[in-house]
N, C-alpha and C positions, 0 to 999 in steps of 0.2 A: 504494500500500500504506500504511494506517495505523499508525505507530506507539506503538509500547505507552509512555506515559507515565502516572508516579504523582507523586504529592505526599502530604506528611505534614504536618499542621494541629498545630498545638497550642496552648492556650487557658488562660492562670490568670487569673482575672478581679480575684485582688488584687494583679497586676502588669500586665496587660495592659490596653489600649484594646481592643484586635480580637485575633481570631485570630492566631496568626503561623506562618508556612509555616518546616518545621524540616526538611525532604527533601524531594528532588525529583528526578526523573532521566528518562531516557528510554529505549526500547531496553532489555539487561542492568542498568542500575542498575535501572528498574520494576521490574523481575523479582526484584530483589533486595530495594528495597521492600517490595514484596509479597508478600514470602517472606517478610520480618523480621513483618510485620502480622502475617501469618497464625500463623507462631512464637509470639506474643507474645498471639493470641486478639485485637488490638485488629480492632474492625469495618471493614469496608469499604464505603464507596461508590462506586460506579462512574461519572462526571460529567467524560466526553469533552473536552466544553464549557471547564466548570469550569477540569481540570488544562490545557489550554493556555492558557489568560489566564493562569495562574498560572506557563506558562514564562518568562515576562517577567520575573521577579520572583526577587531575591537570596535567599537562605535568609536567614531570620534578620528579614528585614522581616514589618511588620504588613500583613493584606491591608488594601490600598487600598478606601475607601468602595465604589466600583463594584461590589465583588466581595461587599459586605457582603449583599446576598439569598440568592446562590446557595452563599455558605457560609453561610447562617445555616441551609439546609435540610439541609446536609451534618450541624451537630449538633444538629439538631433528630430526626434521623435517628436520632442516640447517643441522647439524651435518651430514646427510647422505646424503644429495645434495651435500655437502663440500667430499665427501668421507670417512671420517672420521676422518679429517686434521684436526686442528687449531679448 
């Protein structure tokens, strides 16, 4: 059985190098994640893949280079739901 795991990105690029993972959970916290996302209108993408390499990983840390493709598609993703704004 697969379990339900989320993660939460976030991104200021006049303090940040890289994205940096600010939530994360698996089971009842995803779920609550994903509550809060949807509460709050922020978008979602769904990247199976993605959120397990990123179980590895502290809140608070920057994503590691490795991971710099597969989230780079994650706000590339925001980028065009935003219209191409901000």
């Amino acid at each position: 059985m697969d379990r339900k795991v989320a993660a939460a990105l976030k991104f200021d690029p006049t303090s940040d190098r890289a994205p940096r993972l600010v939530a994360l959970g698996e089971g009842p916290v995803a779920e609550e994640i994903l509550r809060l996302a949807q509460a709050g209108e922020v978008p979602i993408k769904e990247d199976g893949e993605l959120a397990g390499f990123l179980l590895d990983l502290p809140i608070g840390q920057e994503i590691p280079e490795n991971l710099y493709r597969a989230v780079s598609a994650v706000f590339a993703m925001l980028f065009r739901l935003e219209g191409g704004s901000k």
